[in-house]
C-alpha atoms as one frame of an Amber mdcrd trajectory, in Angstrom:
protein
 -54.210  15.702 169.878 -51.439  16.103 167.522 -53.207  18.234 164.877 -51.871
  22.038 165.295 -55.562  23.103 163.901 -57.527  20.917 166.337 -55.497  21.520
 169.151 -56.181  25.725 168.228 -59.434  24.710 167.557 -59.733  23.079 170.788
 -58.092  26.142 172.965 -60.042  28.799 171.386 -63.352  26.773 172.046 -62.110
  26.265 175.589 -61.424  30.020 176.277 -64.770  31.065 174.696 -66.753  28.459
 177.044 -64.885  29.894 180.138 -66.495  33.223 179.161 -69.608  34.457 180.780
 -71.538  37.251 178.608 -73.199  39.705 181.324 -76.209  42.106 180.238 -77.922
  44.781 182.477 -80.781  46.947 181.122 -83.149  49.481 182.290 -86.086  48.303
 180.089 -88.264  51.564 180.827 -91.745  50.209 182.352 -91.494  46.770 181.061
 -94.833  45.263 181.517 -98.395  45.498 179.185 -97.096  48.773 177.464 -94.564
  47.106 175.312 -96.019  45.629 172.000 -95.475  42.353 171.029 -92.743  44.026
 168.262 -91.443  46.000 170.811 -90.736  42.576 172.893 -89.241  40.638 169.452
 -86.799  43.454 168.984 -85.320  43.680 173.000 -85.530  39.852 172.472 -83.358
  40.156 169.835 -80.788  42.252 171.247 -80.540  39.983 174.091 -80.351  36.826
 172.807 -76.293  36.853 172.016 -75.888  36.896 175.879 -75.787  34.507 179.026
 -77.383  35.742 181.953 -79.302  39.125 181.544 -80.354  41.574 184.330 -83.308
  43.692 183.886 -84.425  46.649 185.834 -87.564  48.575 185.789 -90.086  46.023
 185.450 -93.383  47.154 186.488 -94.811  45.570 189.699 -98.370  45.365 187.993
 -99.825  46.137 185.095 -98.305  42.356 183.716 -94.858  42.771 184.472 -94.275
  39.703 185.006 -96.823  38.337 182.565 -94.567  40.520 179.707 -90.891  38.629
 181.759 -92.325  35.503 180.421 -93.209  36.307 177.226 -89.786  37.906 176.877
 -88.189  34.937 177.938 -91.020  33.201 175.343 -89.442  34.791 172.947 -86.128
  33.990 173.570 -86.816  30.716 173.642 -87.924  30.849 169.899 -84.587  32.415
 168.841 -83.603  28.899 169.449 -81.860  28.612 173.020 -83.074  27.361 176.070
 -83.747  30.500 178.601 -84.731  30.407 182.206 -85.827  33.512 184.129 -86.475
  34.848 187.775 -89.273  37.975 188.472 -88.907  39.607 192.007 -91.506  40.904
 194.307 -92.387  44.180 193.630 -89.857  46.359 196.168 -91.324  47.137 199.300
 -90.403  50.441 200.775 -92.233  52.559 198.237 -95.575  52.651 197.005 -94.700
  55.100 193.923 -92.189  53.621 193.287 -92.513  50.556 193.802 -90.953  48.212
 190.693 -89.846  44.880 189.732 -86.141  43.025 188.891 -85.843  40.159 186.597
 -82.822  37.538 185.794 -82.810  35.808 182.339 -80.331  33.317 181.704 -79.760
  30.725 179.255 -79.936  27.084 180.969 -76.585  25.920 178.843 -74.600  28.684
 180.088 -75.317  29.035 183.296 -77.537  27.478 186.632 -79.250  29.649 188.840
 -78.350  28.271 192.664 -80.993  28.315 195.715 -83.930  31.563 195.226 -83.118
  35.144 194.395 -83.738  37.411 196.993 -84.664  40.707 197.420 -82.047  42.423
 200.014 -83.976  43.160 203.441 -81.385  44.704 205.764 -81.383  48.353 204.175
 -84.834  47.993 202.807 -85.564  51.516 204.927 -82.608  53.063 203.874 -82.821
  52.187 199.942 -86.400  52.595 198.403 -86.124  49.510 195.639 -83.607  47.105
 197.492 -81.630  45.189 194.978 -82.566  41.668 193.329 -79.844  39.090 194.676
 -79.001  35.798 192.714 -76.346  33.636 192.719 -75.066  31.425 189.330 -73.188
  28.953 188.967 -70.591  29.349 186.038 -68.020  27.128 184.741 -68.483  25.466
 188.272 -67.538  28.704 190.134 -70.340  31.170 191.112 -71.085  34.662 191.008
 -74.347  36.472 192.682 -75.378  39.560 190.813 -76.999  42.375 193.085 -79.354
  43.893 191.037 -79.935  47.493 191.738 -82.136  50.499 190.605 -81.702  53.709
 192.095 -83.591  56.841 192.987 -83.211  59.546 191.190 -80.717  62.127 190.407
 -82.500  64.471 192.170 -83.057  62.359 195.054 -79.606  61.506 195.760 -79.387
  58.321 194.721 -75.378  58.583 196.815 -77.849  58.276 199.565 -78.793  54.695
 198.881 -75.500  53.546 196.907 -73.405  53.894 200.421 -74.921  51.073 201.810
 -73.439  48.415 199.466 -70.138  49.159 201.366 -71.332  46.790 204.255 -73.134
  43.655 201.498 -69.318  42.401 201.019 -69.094  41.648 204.949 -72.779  40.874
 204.947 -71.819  38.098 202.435 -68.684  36.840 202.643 -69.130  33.653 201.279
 -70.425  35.187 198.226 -68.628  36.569 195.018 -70.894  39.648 194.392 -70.733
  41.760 191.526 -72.994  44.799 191.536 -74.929  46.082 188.228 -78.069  48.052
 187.404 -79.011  51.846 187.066 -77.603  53.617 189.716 -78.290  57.313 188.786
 -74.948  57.961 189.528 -71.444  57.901 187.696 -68.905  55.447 188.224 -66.282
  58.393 189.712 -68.764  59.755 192.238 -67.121  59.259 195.824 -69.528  57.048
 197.050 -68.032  54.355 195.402 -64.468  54.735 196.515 -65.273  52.216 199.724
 -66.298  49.239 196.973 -63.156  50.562 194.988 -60.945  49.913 198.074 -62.316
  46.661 198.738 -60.533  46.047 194.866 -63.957  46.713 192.934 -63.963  48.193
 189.502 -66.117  49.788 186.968 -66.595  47.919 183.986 -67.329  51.304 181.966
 -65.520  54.618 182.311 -67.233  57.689 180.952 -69.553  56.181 178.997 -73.042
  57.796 178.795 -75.872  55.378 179.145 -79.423  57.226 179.230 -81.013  58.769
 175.578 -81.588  62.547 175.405 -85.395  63.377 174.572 -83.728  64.438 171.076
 -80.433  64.433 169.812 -78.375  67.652 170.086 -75.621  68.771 167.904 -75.544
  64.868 166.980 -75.221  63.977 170.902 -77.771  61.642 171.555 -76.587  60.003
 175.681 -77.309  62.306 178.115 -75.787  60.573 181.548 -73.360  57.816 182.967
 -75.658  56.156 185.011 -75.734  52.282 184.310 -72.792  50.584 185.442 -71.549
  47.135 186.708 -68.869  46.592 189.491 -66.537  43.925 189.882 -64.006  42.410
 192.244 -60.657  40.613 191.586 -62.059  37.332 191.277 -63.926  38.668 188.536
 -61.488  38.765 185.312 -62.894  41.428 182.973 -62.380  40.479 179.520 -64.308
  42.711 177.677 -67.158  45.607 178.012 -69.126  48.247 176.065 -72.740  49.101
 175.437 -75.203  48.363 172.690 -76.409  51.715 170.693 -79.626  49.630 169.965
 -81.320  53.504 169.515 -79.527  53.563 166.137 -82.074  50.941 164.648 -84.696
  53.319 164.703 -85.460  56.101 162.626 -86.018  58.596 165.499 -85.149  59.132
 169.386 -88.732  59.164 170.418 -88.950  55.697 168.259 -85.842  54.435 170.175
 -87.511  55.618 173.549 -90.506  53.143 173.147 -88.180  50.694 174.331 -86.731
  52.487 176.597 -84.571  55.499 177.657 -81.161  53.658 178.609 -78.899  51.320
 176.469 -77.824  47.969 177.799 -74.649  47.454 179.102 -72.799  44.488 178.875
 -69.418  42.843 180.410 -67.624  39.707 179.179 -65.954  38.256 181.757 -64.262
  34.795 183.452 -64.252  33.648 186.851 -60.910  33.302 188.436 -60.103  30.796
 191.469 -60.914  31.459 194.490
């Protein structure tokens, strides 16, 4: 390969294949509600990514029904997608709710069943959504995770993923979702000693009811956490409320902006 450009050409391809393009939204109530325009346009802001992690799907009411149309939809865009629907969480009736995994099949490979975490399913009211990838031939299992509220103390729940890393150690885990909770709140500090890291820093991720004094985020709430075999390459959100003409448009979809991380897997 003695041509400078194709040997460039050849690098830069390389690098970009290595990369993994991570998405985690809170689709508010994602199930019958949303119209089929409503499902085109989160299609459509999904589509540029790998393996997507959804929170906040509703455990009847065709949840799962509207996860396959999604991933329907998707599939028209002109990529292959394959997706995964929990069981709706068990330890409350309320609140009960489902996860989902989307992930297109040339970019990544879903290994064994996603699971819904049992040991602290009395301590945390929706357990987190479990799945391991396969990326690049390393893997990576996602812990999917949507909290209580703020004014339940989500802390309450988030201080049991201290003990997942020795639950699993065979497993690279990388924790994402809606925790209800900002990345600097003390209950993180055990993950961050294990070498964990936020991929955001003080960036608001849930819409205001209406914009004030041109502010329209209201919390840091969604967040994902890696470890050191995790290389962070890039990470941000997607303002997709700036498409629409009006908050309470924006809020159809729902009332947090995805999140995403770009990111490589380092040996191990």
């Amino acid at each position: 390969m003695k041509n400078p450009f194709v040997l460039l050409l050849f690098l830069v391809t390389t690098a970009l294949f290595s990369q993994t393009k991570l998405l985690s939204w809170n689709i508010e109530n994602l199930g019958k509600s949303k119209s089929d325009s409503e499902l085109s346009n989160i299609a459509t802001t999904l589509k540029d990514y790998d393996i997507v992690a959804l929170q906040e799907v509703v455990a009847g009411d065709g949840g799962a029904q509207t996860v396959a149309q999604l991933a329907a939809e998707l599939n028209r865009k002109g990529t292959k997608w394959d997706y995964a629907i929990s069981n709706p969480t068990s330890s409350s009736a309320y609140k009960t709710e489902r996860y989902a995994y989307l992930w297109k099949t040339s970019r990544a490979r879903l290994k064994g069943k996603p699971w819904l975490e049992s040991k602290f399913h009395l301590e945390i009211d929706r357990e987190p959504y479990l799945a391991t990838f396969i990326v690049n031939q390393k893997e990576v299992t996602l812990v999917n995770f949507h909290a209580i509220t703020k004014s339940k103390q989500p802390e309450k729940e988030i201080k049991y993923f201290k003990y997942l890393p020795a639950q699993y150690p065979q497993l690279n885990l990388l924790f994402l979702g809606d925790f209800n909770c900002p990345q600097f709140h003390s209950v993180f500090s055990p993950l961050k000693k294990m070498g964990y890291d936020s991929a955001l820093k003080g960036q608001k991720t849930s819409l205001k009811r209406n914009s004030k004094n041109g502010e329209t985020l209201a919390s840091e709430f969604d967040n994902m956490f890696y470890n050191k075999k995790v290389k962070k390459i890039d990470g941000g959100v997607i303002h997709f409320y700036k498409a629409f003409s009006s908050l309470q448009e924006a809020r159809k979809i729902s009332d947090h902006i995805p999140i995403w991380l770009v990111f490589s897997l380092e040996e191990y």
